[in-house]
N, C-alpha and C positions, 0 to 999 in steps of 0.2 A: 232281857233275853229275846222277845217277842221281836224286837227290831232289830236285831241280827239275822231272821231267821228270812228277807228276801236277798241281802248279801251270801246265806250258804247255801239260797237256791243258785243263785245267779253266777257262782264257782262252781256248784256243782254241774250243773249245765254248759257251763264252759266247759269241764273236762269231758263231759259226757261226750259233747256231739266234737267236739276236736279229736276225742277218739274215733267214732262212729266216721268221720272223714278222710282220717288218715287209713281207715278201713277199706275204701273207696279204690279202684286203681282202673281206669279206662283205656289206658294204655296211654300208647303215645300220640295220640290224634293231634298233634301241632305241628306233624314233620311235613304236611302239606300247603303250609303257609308259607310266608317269604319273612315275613314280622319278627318270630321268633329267632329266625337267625340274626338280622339285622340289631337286637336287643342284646342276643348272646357276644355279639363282634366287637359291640360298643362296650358290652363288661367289662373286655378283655383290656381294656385303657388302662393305663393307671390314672387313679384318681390324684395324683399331683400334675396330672396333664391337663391343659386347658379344652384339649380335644375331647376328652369327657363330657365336662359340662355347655362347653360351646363349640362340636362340632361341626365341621363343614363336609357337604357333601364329596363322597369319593367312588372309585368306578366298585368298592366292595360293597359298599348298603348304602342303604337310606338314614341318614341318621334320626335319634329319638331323641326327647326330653329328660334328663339324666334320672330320672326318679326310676322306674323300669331297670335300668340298666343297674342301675347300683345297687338294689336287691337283688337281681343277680349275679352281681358280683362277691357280694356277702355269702350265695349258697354255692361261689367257686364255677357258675356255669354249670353246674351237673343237674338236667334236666329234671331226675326224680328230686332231690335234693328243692327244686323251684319251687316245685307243686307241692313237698310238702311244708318251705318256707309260706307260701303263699294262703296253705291252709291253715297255717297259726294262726298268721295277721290277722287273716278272717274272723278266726273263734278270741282272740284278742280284742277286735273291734266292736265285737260283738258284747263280749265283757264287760269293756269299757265304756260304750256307749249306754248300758244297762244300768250300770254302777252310776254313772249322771243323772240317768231320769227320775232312778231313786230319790236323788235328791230336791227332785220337784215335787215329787207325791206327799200325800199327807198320810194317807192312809193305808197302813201294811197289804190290806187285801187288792187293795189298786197295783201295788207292786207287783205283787205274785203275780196276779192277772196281766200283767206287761210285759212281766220277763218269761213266761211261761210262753206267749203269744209274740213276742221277740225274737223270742230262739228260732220257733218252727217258723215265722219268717225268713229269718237267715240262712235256713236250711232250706228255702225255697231255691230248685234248680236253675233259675233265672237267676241267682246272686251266685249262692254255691258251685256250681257246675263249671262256671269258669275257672276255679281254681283249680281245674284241673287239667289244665292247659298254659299254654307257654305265650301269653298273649297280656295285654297291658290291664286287661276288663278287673280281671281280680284284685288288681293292687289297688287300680283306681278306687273301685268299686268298699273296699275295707279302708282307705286314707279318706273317701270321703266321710264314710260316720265316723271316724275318728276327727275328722275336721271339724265336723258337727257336734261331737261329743267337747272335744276342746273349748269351741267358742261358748257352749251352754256354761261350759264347767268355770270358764272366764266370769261368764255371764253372772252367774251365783257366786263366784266367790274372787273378788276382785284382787287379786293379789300379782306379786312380780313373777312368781315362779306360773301360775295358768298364764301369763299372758305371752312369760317367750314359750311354753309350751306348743298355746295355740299359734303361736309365729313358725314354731319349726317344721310342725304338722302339717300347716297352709304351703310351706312352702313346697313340702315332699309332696303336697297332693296338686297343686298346681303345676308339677312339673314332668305329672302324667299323661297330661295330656294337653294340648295348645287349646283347647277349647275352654278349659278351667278358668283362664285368667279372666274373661271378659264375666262370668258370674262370680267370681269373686268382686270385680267390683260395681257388679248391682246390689249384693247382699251388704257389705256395707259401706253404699251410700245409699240403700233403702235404710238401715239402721241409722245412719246419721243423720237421715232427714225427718226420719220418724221423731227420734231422740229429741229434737225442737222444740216438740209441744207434750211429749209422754215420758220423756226421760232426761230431764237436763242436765244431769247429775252424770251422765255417761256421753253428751256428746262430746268430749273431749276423748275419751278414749276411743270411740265411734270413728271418728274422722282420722286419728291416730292408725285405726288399721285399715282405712280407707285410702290414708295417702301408703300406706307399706303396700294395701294392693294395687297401685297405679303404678306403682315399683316395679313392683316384682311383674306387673302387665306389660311393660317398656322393654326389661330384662330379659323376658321370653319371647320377644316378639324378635329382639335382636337374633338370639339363639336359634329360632327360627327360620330367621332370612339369611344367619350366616349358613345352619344347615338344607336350606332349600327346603324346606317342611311342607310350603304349600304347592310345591309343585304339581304333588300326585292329586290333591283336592282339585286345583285350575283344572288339568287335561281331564277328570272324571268329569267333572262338568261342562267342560266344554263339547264333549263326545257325547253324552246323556242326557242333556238337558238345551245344549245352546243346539247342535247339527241338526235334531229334530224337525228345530223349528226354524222357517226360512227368513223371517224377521228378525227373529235374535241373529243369525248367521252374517245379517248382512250389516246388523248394529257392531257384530267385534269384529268385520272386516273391515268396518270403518273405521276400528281401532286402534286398525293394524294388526289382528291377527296373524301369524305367516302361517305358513305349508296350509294354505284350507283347503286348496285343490284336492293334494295329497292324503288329506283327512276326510273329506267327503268322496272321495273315491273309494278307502278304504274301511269308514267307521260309519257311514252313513247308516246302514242298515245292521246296527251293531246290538240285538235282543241280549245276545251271552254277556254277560258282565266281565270275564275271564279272555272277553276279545279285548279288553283293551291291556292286557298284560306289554304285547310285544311293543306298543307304544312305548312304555316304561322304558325302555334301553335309549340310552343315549347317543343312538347312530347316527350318522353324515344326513340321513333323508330329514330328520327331523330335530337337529341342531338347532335350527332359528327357534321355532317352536319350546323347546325346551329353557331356552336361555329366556325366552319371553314370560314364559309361565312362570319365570324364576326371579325375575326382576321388575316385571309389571302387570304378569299375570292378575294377582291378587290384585292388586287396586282397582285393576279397571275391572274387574268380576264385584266389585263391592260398588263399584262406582252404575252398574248393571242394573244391580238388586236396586239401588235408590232409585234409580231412573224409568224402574219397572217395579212399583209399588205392590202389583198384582204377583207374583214373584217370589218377592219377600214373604211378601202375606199369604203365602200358598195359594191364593184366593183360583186359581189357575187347576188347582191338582186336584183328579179326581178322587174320589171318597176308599177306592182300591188303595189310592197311593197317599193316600192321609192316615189309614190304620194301621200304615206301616210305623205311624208313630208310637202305637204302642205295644209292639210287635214285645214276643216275651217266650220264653223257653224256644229259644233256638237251636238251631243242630251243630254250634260250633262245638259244644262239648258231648255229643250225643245222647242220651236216654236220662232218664230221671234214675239214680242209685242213691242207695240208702236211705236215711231220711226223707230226703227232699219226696220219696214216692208219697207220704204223708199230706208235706203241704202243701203238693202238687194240685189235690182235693182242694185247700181251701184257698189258694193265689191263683190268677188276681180276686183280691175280694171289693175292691172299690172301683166302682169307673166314674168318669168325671164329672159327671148330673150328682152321684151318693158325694162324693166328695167337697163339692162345695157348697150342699148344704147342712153337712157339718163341718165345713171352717164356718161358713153363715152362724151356725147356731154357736157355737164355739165363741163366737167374736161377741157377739151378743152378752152372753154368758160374763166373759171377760168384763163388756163394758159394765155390765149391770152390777159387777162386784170391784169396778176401778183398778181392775187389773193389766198389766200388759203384757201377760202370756200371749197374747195372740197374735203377736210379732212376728215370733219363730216359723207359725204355721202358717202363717200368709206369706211372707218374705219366702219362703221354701216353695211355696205354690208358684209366686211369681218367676222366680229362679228356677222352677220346671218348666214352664210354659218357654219363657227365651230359650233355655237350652233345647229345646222342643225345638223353636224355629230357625236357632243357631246351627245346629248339627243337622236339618234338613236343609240348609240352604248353602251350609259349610261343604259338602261333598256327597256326591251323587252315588259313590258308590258305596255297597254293603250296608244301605240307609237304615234298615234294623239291627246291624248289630252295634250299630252308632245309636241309634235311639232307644234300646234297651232298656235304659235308664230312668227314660220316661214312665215304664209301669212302674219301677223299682220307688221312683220316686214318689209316684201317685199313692203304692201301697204302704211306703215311710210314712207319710202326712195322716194317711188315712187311720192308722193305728193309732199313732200319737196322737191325734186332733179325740180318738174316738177313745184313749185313758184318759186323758184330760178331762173331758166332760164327765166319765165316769169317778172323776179323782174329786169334781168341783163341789162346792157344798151346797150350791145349789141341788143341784143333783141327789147327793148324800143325806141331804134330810129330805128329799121327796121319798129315797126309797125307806128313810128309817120310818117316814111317816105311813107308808104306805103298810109298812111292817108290822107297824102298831095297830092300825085299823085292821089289816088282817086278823092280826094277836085277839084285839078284842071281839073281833066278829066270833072267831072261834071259842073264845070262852063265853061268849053269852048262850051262843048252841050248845055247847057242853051243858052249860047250867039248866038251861031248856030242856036236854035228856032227861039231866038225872031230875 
């Protein structure tokens, strides 16, 4: 009976706070985006259309990645209907990724202690808050620990039905967003190269979903360039980060840039972010422009970043414009409600000096008992940090609501790294020992009263 009893925490807490959310109601604060519509337009497809999943750009939206668009096609496009589609998944992800870790712990009280500390996590307004909104953060944001919770649950229990599981997951979450694919496949072929010398017995399955995500990285890149996806990242960057500067300006007019007259006349002195909206229209002034940023934009801005290693590596940006890395309760969804005013007190709780010296001690721990738990929590560190420099170098604009993730991720690792060593037996017998020496101190003082 004793070990049932964090499984009916961890339902009961699901219904709890899935209540407690759908209690929530902010209104409509997504009707000043452009996204949302663009999302709802693309619902409207039918999914026998190829337009759906492999859209091309049109004078009505921008097209997206089909994972967004086909959850809201599911709640019909009815705005409230999204939000509270989007607040399940959450309290669902959150279930289910609970319901996995279970199955790494040893010990019941370690459990409780995770799912209890879990929840009011995920109640934190930096994850929570966007489900209340019409925008891509919350799907992404709930398919990723379900991506996470699949591969563990693969991970433990090797079987056919986890592994198309974790294939169907991967694919819904990588289709959230164009940045996904290239961390899908550092995570595993960090797994399969690890696998060589700690797990032999699995690199075959390792490289197995290594090559499905060079696949599925091919497949969205296509989708991508048929829908013009990197256009809006090219000109944010080109306007934010290349006009600034008179060296870079003259490096992509050697390019070939077109209209730079045109753009340094107009965007030169561009602080508003919300100035480079009218860019966006595909008018006669800046035709050449557009079809460039569409067809060669990206490579030669990637071919930029190699050629300017300082760049890439942030090495350039000042310490103002590096903490936007882990920029966290934003105003996209306004104020902290319900819960979340809770864990607002205790997130963020790790920053990245606590953090890595408990993976450090973590790993340690690990090797000293020939375990290789400590995969998961490094490989996910490493898969922070790229996404870190991916999505700052990917697009200039709205840089923290793009990097969000990065505390999200930081306080994921941090929790998990800090059950584990409370779960490990090293650990477990320092405190039962220390329990005992207490126990007995206090009865030899008793004895000494009476």
């Amino acid at each position: 009976m004793q070990s049932l009893l964090p499984n009916r925490i961890n339902l009961t807490l699901f219904l709890l706070t899935l209540f407690c959310s759908l209690m929530i109601d902010v209104g409509p604060i997504w009707q000043g985006y452009s996204d949302p519509y663009d999302y709802m337009y693309q619902s409207t497809v039918s999914l026998f259309n190829i337009e759906f999943y492999n859209p091309a750009k049109s004078a009505q939206y921008y097209p997206r990645p089909f994972t967004v668009p086909l959850f809201y096609k599911m709640a019909n496009g009815n705005p409230t209907l999204i939000i509270v589609m989007q607040k399940f998944i959450h309290a669902l992800s959150t279930f289910f990724f609970a319901s996995v870790i279970i199955l790494y712990l040893k010990n019941n009280f370690s459990k409780i202690i995770f799912i209890f500390s879990w929840y009011i996590f995920m109640t934190w307004w930096n994850i929570s808050g966007w489900d209340n909104t019409i925008l891509s953060e919350s799907l992404s944001l709930s398919l990723m620990f379900m991506w996470f919770g699949t591969f563990l649950l693969y991970v433990k229990i090797k079987k056919t039905s986890t592994f198309i599981f974790h294939i169907c997951i991967t694919i819904l979450f990588s289709f959230t967003r164009d940045s996904w694919p290239y961390i899908l496949l550092i995570f595993y072929l960090s797994y399969f190269i690890l696998s060589f010398k700690l797990e032999k017995g699995m690199s075959r399955k390792y490289l197995t979903l290594f090559t499905f995500s060079l696949i599925l990285f091919f497949v969205q890149q296509h989708t991508a360039k048929t829908g013009e996806r990197y256009r809006l990242p090219v000109l944010n960057n080109i306007v934010y980060r290349i006009l600034p500067n008179a060296d870079y300006t003259n490096w992509f007019k050697k390019e070939g840039l077109p209209c730079l007259n045109e753009l340094q006349k107009e965007y030169s002195n561009s602080a508003n972010y919300k100035a480079i909206y009218p860019l966006y229209l595909n008018d006669s002034t800046y035709k050449d422009l557009h079809h460039w940023a569409s067809e060669k934009g990206n490579t030669v801005y990637m071919k930029f970043l190699l050629t300017h290693p300082s760049q890439l590596f942030l090495l350039d940006e000042t310490k103002e414009n590096l903490d936007r890395i882990f920029a966290y309760d934003l105003t996209y969804a306004t104020g902290e409600q319900g819960l979340s005013r809770f864990s607002s007190y205790i997130f963020p709780l790790f920053n990245p000096f606590a953090l890595l010296i408990l993976i450090g001690f973590y790993c340690y721990l690990c090797f000293k008992n020939n375990s290789t738990n400590w995969m998961f929590p490094a490989i996910t560190t490493l898969i922070c940090v790229e996404n870190a420099f991916l999505l700052y170098n990917a697009d200039a604009l709205e840089v923290e609501r793009h990097l969000f993730f990065t505390n999200v991720l930081m306080q994921f690792i941090g929790m998990l790294v800090t059950i584990y060593i409370f779960d490990s037996p090293f650990v477990v017998n320092l405190i039962r020992t220390l329990y005992q020496h207490i126990l007995s101190i206090l009865k030899k003082m008793l004895a000494i009263q009476n």
